[in-house]
C-alpha positions as CSV (number, residue, x, y, z in Angstrom):
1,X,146.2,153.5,30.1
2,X,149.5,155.8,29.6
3,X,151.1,153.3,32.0
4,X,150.4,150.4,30.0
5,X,151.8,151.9,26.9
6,X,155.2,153.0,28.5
7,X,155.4,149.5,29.6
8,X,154.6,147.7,26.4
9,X,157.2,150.3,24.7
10,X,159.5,149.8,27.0
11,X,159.0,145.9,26.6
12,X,159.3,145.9,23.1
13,X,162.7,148.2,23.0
14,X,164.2,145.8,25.7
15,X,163.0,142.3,23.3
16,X,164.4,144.4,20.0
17,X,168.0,145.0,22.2
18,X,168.1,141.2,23.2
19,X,167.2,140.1,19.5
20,X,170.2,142.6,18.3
21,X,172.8,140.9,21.3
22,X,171.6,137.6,20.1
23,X,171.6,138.1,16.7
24,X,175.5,139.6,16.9
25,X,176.6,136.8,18.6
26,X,175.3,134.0,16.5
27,X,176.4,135.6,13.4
28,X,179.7,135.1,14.0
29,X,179.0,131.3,14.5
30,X,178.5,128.2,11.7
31,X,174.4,128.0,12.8
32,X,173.4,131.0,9.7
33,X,173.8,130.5,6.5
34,X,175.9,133.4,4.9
35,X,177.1,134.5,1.7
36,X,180.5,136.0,0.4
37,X,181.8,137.2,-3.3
38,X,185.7,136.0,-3.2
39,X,188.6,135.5,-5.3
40,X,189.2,131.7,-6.2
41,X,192.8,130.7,-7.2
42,X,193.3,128.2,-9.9
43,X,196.3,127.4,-11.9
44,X,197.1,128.8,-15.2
45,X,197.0,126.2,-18.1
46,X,200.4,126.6,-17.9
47,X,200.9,125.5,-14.3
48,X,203.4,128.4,-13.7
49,X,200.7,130.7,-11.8
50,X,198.0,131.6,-9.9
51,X,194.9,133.5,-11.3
52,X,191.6,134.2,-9.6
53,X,187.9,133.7,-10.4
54,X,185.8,135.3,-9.0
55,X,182.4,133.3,-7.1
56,X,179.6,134.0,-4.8
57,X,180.0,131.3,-2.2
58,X,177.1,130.5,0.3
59,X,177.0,128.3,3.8
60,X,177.6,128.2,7.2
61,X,181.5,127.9,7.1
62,X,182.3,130.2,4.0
63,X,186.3,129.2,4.9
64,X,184.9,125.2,4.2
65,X,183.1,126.2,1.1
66,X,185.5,128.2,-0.6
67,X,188.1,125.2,-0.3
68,X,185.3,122.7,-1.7
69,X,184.9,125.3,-4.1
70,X,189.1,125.3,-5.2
71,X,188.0,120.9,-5.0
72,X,185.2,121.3,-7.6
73,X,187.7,123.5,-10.3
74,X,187.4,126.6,-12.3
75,X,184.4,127.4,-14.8
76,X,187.2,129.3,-16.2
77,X,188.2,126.8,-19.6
78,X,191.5,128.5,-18.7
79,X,192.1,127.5,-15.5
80,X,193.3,124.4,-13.8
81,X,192.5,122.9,-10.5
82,X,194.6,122.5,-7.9
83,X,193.5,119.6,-5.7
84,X,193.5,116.3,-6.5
85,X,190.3,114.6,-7.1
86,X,188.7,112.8,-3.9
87,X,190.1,115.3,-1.8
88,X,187.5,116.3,1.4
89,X,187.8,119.0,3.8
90,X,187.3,117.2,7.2
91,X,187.4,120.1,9.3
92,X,188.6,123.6,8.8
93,X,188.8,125.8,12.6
94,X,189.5,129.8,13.2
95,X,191.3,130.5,15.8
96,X,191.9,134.5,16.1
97,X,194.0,135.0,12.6
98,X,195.0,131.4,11.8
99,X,193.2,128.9,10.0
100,X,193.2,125.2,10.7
101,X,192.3,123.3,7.3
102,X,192.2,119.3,8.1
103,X,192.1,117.4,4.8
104,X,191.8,113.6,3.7
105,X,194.7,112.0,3.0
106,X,193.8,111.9,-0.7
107,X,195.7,115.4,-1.1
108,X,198.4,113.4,-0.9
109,X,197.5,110.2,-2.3
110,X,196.4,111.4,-5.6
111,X,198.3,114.4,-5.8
112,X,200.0,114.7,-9.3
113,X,203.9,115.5,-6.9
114,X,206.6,118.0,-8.0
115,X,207.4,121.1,-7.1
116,X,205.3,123.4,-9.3
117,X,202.4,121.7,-8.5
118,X,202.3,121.0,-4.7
119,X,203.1,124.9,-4.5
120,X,200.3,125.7,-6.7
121,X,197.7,123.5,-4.6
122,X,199.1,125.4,-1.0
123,X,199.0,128.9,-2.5
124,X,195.7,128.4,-3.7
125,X,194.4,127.7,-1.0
126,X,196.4,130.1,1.1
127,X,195.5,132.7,-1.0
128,X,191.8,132.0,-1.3
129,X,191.4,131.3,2.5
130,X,193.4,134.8,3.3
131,X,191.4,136.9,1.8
132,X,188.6,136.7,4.3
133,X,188.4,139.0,7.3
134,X,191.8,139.1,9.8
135,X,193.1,135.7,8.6
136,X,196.7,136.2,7.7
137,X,198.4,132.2,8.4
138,X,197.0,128.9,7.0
139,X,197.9,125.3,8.9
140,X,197.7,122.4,6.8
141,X,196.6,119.1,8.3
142,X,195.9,115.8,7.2
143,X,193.4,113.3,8.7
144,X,193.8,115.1,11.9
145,X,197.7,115.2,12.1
146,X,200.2,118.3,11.5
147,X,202.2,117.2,8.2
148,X,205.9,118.5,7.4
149,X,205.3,118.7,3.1
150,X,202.0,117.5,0.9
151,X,204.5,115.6,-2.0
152,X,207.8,116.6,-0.6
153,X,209.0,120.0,-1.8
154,X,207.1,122.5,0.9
155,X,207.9,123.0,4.3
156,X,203.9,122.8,5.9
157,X,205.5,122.5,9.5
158,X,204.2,125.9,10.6
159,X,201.8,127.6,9.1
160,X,202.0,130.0,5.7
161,X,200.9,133.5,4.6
162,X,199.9,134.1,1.5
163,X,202.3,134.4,-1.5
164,X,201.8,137.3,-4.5
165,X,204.3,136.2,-6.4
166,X,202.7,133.2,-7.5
167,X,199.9,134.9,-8.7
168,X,200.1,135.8,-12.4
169,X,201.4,139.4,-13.4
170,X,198.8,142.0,-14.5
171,X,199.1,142.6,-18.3
């Protein structure tokens, strides 16, 4: 009988240990759903800066959501998006502290152009994607291919860190 019990203990500690390894490595995967509080950066009304608004974002690829999140605009009636309208996020990859963002080619097609602006829609999402755990670079691409400038004015030929002086000062 005290056999049978030291083997069903030590049973149930070895199944608990292979549910914890399993568990670790398919949390850092896209197949669980998780959830993150992070900073969202939208324009200022007066296109000149950055400013952040703060969301709860939820999926299995926070970096994905929080861009679709900078698509769908500030709550914020003081805010301003900073992607054009129609603009998709294809496919956005990790690899060790670099993120890979592939959009539609609607970021450029109905992009509102000069230089203010296609800086504000790069920082923002620079800024919003760096915040997450040991990513510190952003590559742009679109459809699939590596892209020199959005509108003309950025250099998007290697990939960018994130910029605080674009965001606006502290008062």
């Amino acid at each position: 009988m005290k056999n049978r019990i030291f083997k069903f203990i030590i049973m149930l500690i070895i199944f608990i240990a292979i549910l914890g390894v399993v568990y670790y490595f398919i949390a850092g995967t896209n197949l669980i759903v998780k959830e993150k509080s992070i900073d969202l950066y939208f324009s200022t009304k007066d296109a000149m800066y950055l400013a952040a608004e703060n969301r709860t974002i939820k999926g299995r690829n926070l970096y994905k959501e929080a861009v679709n999140a900078l698509i769908d605009g500030p709550t914020d009636p003081n805010l301003s998006k900073t992607i054009p309208k129609g603009t998709k996020v294809l496919n956005v990859s990790r690899n060790n502290d670099r993120i890979k963002i592939n959009f539609s080619k609607e970021i450029i097609e109905n992009h509102w152009g000069g230089s203010t602006g296609e800086r504000l829609t790069v920082y923002s999402i620079v800024n919003t994607l760096s915040q997450f755990d040991k990513i510190r670079e952003v590559k742009f691409l679109i459809e699939g291919e590596e892209v020199d400038t959005l509108v003309g004015h950025m250099d998007l030929s290697r990939p960018l860190e994130p910029s605080e002086n674009i965001l606006k000062p502290k008062e």
